[in-house]
N, C-alpha and C positions, 0 to 999 in steps of 0.2 A: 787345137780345139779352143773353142770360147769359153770362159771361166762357169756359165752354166753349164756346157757340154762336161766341164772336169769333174762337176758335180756331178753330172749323172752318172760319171763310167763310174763312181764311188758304191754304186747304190746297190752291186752284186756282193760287196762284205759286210754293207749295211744289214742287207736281208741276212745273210750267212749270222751275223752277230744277235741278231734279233731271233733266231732260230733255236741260240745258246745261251740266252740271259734266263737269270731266277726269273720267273714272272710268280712266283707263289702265293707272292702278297694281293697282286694285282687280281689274282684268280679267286683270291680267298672275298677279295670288294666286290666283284663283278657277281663273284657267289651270294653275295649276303644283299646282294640287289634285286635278285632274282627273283624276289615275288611281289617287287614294287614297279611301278612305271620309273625312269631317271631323266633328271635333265643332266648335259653335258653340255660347258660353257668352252668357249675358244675364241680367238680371230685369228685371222687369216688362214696360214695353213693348220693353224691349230683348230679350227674351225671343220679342216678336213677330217681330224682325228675325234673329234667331238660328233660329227656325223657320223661316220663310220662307226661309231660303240654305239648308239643308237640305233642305228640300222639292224647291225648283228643285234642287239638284245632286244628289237621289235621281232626278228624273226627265227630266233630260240626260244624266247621266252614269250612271247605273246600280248606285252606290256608297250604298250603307246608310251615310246619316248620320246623328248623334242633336244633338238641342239640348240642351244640359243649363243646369243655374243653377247659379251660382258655387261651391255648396254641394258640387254633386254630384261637382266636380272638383278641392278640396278636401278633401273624404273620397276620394276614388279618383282621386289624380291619376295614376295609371299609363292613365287614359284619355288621358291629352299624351303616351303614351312612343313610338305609332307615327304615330298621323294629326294633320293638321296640324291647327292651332287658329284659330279667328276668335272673337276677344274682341267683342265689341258695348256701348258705352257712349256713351249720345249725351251727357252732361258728362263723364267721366271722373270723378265722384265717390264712386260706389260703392265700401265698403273691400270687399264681396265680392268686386268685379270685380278689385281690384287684388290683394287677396290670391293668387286666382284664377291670374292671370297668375305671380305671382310662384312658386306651387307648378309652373305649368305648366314654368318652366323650371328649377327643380330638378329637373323627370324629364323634361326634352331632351325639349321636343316638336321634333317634325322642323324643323316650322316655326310661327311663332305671328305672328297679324294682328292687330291692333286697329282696328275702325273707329268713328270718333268724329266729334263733330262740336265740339270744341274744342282747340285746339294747348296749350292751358297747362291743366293742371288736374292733381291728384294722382296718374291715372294718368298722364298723361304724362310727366311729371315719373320716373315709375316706369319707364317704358319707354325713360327716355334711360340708365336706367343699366345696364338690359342688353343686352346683344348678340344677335343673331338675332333681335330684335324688328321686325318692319313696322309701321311707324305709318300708317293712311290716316285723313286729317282733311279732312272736307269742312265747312268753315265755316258755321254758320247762325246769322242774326243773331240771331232770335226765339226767346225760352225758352216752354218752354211750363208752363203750369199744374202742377197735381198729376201727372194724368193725359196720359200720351205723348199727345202729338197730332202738330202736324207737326214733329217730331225723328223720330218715327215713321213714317210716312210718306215722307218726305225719304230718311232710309235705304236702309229698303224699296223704296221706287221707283228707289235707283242698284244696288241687290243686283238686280234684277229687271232693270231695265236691260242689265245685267252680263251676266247668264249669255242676254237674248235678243239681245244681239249676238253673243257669244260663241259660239251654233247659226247663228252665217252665215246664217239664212232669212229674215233683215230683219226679226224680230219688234222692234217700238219700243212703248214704254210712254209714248208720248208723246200725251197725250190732253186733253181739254178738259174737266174737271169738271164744269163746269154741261152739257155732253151725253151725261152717263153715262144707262143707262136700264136698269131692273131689272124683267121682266116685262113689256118693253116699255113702263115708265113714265119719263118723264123724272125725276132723282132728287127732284128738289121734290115731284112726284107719290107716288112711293112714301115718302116722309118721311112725306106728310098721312097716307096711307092705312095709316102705322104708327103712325098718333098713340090709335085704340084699341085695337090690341094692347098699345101703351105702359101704358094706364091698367090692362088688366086683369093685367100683369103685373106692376104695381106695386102693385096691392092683394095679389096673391098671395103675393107675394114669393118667388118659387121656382120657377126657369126651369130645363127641359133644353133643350140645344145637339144638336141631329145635326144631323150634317154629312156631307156626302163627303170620303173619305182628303184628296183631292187639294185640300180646301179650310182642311185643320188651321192652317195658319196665322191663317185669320181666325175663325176658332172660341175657338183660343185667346187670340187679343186682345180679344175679345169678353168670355169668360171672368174673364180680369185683369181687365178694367175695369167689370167690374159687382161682384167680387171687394173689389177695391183702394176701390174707393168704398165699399161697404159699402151698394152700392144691392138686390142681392138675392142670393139663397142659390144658387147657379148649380153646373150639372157637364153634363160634356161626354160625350157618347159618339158613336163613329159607329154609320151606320142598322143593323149587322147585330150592333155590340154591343148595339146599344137594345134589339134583341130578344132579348137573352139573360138576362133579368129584370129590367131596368131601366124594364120597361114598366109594370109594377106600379104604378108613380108614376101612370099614367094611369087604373090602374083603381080603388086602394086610396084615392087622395087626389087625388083629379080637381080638386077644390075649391082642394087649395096647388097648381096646376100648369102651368104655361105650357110652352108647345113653337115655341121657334125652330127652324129648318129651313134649312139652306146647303145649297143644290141646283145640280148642273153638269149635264150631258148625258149626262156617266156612269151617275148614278144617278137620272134625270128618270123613268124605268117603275120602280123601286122606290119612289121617293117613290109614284109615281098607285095603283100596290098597296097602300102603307102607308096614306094620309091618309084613304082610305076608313074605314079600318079605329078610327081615333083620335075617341075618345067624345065627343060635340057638346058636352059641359058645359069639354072642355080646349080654349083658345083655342089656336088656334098661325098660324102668320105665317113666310112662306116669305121666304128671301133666294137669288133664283135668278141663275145668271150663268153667260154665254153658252157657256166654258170655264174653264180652269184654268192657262191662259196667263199669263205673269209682268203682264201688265195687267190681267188682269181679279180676278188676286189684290192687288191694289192699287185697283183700283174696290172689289171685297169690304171690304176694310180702311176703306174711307171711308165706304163704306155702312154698316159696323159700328158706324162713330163715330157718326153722325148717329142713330144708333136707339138707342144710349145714351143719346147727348142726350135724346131722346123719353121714355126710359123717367126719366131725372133731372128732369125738367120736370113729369111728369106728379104726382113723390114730391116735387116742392117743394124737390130737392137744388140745392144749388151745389157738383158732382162737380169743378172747377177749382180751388175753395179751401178745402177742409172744414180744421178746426180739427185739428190734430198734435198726440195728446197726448205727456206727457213718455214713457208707457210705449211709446210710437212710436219717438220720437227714442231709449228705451235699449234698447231693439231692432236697429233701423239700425247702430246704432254698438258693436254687439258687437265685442272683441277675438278675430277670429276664430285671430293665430295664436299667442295661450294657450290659449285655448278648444279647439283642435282639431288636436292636436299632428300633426307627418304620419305616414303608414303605415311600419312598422318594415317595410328590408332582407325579405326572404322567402328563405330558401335562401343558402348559401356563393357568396361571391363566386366570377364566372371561373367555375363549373360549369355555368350555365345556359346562358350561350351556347356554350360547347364543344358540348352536347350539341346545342343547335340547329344551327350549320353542320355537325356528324357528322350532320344529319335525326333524331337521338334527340329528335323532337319529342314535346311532350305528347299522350298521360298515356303515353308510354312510361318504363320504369324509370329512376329516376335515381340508383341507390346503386352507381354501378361503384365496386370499389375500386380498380382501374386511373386512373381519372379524377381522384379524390380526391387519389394517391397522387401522380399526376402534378403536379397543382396545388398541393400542399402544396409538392414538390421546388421548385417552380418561384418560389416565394412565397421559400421558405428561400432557394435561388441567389441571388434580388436583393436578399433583407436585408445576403448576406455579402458580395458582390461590390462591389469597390471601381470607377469607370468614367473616361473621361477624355474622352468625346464621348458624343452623343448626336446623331441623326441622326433626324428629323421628316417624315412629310407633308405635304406643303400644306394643299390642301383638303379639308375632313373632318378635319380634325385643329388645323393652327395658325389657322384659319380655316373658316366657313359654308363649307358644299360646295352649289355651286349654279353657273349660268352665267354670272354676271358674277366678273368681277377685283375682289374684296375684300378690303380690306386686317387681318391679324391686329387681335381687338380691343385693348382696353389691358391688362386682365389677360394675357395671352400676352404684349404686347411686355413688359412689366414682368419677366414672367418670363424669355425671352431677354435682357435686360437684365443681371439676376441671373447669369446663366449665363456671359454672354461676360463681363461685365466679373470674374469669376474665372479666364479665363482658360479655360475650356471650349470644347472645337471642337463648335461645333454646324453642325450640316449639314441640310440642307432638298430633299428631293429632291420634284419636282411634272412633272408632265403639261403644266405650262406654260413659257411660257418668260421674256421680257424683262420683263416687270410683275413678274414675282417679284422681282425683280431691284430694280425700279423700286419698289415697295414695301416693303421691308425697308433699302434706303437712307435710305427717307424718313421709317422710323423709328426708326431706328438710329443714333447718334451714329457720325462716320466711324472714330472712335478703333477701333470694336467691328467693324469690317468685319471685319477680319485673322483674327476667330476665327471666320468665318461661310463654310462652304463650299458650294455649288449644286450641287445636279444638275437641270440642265433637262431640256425634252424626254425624263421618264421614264431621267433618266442618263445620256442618250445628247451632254448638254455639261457639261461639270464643270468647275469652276473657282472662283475667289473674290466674293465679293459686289462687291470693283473692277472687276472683269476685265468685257468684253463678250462675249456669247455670239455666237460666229461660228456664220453656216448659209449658208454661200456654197458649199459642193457642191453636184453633183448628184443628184438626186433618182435613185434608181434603179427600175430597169425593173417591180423586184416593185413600187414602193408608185405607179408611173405606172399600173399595169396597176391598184393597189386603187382607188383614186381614181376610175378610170372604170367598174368595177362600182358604187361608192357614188353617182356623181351618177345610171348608170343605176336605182337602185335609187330616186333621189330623183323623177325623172321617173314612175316609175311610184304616184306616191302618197305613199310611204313616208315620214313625217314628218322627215324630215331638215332640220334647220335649214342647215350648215355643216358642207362638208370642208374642212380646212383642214391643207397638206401645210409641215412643216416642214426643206427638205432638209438631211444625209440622214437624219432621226432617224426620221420619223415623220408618219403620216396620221393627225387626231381628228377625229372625228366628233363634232358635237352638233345634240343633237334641240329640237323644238321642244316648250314649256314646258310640263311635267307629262308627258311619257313616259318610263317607266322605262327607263334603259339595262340595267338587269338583263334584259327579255323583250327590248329590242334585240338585245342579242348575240346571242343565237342565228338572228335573220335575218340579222344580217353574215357569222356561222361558215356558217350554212348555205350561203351566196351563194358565198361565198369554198372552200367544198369543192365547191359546182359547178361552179367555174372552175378547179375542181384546183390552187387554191395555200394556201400553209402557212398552216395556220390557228393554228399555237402560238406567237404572236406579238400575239392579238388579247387585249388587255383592257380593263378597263372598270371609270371611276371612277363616281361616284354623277353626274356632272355629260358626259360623253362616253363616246366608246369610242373608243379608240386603236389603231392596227395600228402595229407597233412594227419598224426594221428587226433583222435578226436580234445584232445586239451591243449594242441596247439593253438596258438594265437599269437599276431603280434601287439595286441592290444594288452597282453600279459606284461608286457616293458611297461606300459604307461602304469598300470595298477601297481607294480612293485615299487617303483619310484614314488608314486602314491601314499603307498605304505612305510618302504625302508626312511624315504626322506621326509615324510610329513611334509608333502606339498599337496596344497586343495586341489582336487581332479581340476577346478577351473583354472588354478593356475601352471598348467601343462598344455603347449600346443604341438599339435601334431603336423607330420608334412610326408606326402607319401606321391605315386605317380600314376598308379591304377588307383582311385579311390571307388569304383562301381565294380561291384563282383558279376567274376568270378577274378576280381584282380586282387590280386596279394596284398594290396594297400585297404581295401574296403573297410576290414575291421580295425584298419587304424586310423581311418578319416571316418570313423561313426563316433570320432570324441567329438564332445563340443564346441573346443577352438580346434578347428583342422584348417588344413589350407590342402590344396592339390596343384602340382608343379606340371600337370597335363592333364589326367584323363578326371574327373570329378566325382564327387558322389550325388546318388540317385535321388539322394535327400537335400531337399531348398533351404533348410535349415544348419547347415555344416558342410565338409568337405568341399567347399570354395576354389575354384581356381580363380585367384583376384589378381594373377600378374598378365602383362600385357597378351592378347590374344596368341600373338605367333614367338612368345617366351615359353620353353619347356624346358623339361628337364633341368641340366644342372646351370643353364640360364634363368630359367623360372626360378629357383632356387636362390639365386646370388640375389635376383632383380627383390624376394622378401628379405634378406639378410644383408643386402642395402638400405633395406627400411625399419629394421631392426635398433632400437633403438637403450642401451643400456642405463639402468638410474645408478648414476655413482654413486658406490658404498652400499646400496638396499641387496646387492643381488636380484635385479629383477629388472627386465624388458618390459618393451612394449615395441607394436607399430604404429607406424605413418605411413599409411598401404597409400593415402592420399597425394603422398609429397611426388611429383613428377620426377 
């Protein structure tokens, strides 16, 4: 066999492995993607695998996804600034892919995945040092050639895997290789039976690809790897683009022209219309399969491989090991971030999101001089203003906002660091309760407690970072009564992970992984103004939605600090991630110095988002406590929101 062909006989314990690996992690990403569109970065065969999770999660989930290459997100990384990211790298040594990553979280993508099949390699290395990164590594011992093979495969088959456990209908990708069968041939059969389509398209040297939508994944790995080899001059179209002049190929140069053919069931009476219809002198060679189920685009994909083979064997290639020239290798290893500096700011900081949560969505006007006016004020007040606390968010803000208890990364503790050990009252007001507690001790040297104040349970327990939070009352009648509207509501469907009552502060709600509490709330308000009780107590962070009882607040943190330390309300700024209700931050960016690290408040006069457009979160965060600026010996800040 030729060192490709040893590759492929590999690819039946490849599958076999891929059938037996954890994928729980990978299922839990895929899960919390689910009611976003995603992009998926890759090259080359990595490219294959990046298409194929967009495929399946265009046709489970209904979300227009795009695969893009490293490049494309790169030049427009504002594509990482709303949907999540799934990196594809089966070494980790692409500097696109890393570069890639690295832009990706310069503009806060929501969330960013890498899946790999090595723990230690350059991206990784790269992923330990930022934050909000998911690393998924499924180990494979076998490297492969030139050409993806089974890294490719391997992948693909746990992405597929993935999302058909994921639709509950017991779809398994769990199959036997040597009993694949194309056109009702067993694949040994249809191999033979491609061995002279092989030959005539390797004299041609000039293949078109149609295909069915629903098969682009294996189209395009096909593509790359006749591409990447340099085995023949290759382009893709689907059947209903072919026919919009790209047929000409068949009539104008019948002689340079081959015609591969990926057919499902979908389009089985378009093909028997078309094949008629295609000149006896163009060969063509059909790749038919049964559906477009996540296995039988993994049969596609191996079938792909082996008809390469065919077509490399027939040209005399060894497509496993061709010879790298040097203009290869200074290629590869371009300096992508001299080369390709990032996209310059677009528009004055802080105006664009104002206008978003006021709904002044695009292409509505955007020159108010009200807004402007507003936001310049507001920029001047915190150059000049001197402060002596600073009061925080949790989640979304000093930390990933998600449903697990995450501990702040290190750039944030570094920066509380800074802060307490000057002697600054910092205050951290969150939706949760005792982990907060339990995590900032456990980063926090004890010396630095005394300047760290809590507001738990959304303000409703305030006290010291020493102190324990007491919830030994009773739970009162309103939030007994919300409780058994939300588990009725779980009974009937309603994705609800966990109610979870905290007495007396408060009922959180969290849902199961990938549903937005943004469209939640309003089945909770709605439920709860059925049942004729106060529904102005209901908010919601990116991560639950809270029924709060009526003297909750986390605006309660800022007035005790207020009070216990004798600091002027002007001298306290706040910093939160929902600041426009029904979000959990609103009554804490209704102070007069707020700042908001995403969503803003409703008000021109405070709650600001003044950090760069596509900075959130716990970026948005660092990017003001960069500008954070302490007076030696006063105990007292200030910013330079202005400094670049």
């Amino acid at each position: 066999m030729t060192p490709y062909e040893e590759e492929l006989a590999n690819l039946a314990s490849t599958v076999d492995k891929a059938g037996k690996t954890d994928i729980d992690g990978l299922k839990a990403a895929i899960e919390g993607a689910s009611e976003a569109s995603l992009i998926a970065i890759g090259s080359g065969g990595s490219f294959t695998v990046a298409s194929l999770l967009c495929s399946l999660h265009e046709a489970y989930t209904g979300r227009v996804s795009r695969a893009v290459t490293p490049l494309e997100l790169i030049c427009n990384p504002t594509l990482a600034s709303t949907s999540p990211i799934f990196i594809i790298s089966a070494e980790g040594k692409n500097p696109d892919v890393i570069e890639a990553l690295q832009r990706a979280r310069e503009h806060s993508s929501r969330s960013v995945h890498v899946v790999t099949n090595r723990s230690e390699s350059p991206l990784m290395a790269r992923v330990s040092e930022l934050h909000d990164v998911t690393p998924h590594v499924f180990p494979l011992a076998d490297k492969d050639g030139y050409l993806a093979t089974n890294s490719l495969v391997f992948d693909a088959a746990l992405v597929a895997r993935a999302y058909g456990e994921l639709d509950r209908q017991g779809r398994k990708i769990q199959f036997n290789v040597d009993q694949l069968q194309f056109d009702d041939l067993p694949l040994r059969d249809w191999i033979e039976n491609s061995k002279q389509f092989a030959k005539e398209v390797a004299s041609r040297r000039s293949l078109i690809i149609v295909f069915s939508p629903h098969l682009r994944p294996i189209a395009e790995d096909l593509e790359s790897k006749f591409s990447e080899s340099a085995l023949l001059f290759c382009q893709l179209a689907d059947f209903r683009s072919f026919a919009h002049g790209r047929h000409l190929w068949l009539t104008e140069r019948p002689n340079d022209s081959a015609l591969l053919v990926l057919t499902e069931p979908a389009v089985t009476r378009l093909w028997d219309d078309m094949h008629t219809k295609v000149p006896t002198r163009v060969p063509h060679f059909r790749l038919s399969l049964p559906g477009a189920e996540p296995k039988d685009l993994i049969a596609g994909l191996i079938a792909g491989m082996h008809l390469v083979s065919a077509v490399a064997n027939a040209s005399q290639r060894n497509i496993a090991r061709p010879t790298v020239s040097d203009l290869g290798r200074q290629l590869y290893y371009a300096d992508l971030t001299s080369l390709i500096p990032p996209p310059l700011e677009v528009g004055l900081r802080g105006e664009h999101s104002k206008y978003e949560v006021l709904g002044a969505h695009w292409p509505s006007p955007r020159s108010s001089g009200t807004i402007r006016r507003a936001r310049q004020a507001t920029e001047e007040a915190f150059n000049s203003q001197r402060f002596r606390s600073i009061v925080f968010d949790y989640d979304g803000t000093l930390c990933s906002s998600n449903n697990r208890d995450l501990q702040p990364p290190p750039l944030i503790v570094s920066q509380l660091e800074r802060l307490t050990r000057a002697e600054i009252i910092v205050g951290v007001a969150s939706g949760r309760g005792g982990s907060i507690r339990d995590h900032l001790r456990s980063l926090l040297a004890p010396e630095l407690w005394p300047f760290i104040r809590l507001g738990l349970y959304n303000g409703g327990w305030i006290g010291g970072l020493g102190q324990e939070p007491q919830t030994t009352e009773p739970l009162s009648e309103f939030l007994i009564h919300a409780k058994r509207l939300i588990l009725g509501l779980k009974s009937l469907g309603v994705p609800i992970e966990e109610a979870r009552t905290t007495a007396p502060y408060q009922l959180s709600i969290r849902f199961r992984n990938g549903v937005r509490t943004e469209d939640m709330w309003f089945v909770i308000v709605d439920t709860f103004k059925q049942a004729g009780l106060d529904t102005s107590t209901i908010v919601r962070s990116k991560h639950s939605i809270d029924v709060l009882s009526r003297d909750v607040s986390k605006s309660h943190l800022v007035a005790s600090i207020v009070r216990e330390q004798s600091v002027d309300p002007y001298e306290v700024v706040t910093m939160g991630d929902l600041g426009a209700w029904p979000g959990n931050d609103a009554s804490l960016l209704q102070h007069r110095f707020s700042l908001s690290v995403d969503l803003p408040s409703r008000r021109i006069d405070r709650g600001w988002k003044l950090a760069p457009r596509y900075k959130r979160d716990v970026d948005a965060t660092l990017w003001y406590l960069e500008r954070l600026e302490i007076e030696p010996g006063h105990r007292r800040f200030y910013f330079d929101l202005s400094r670049d």
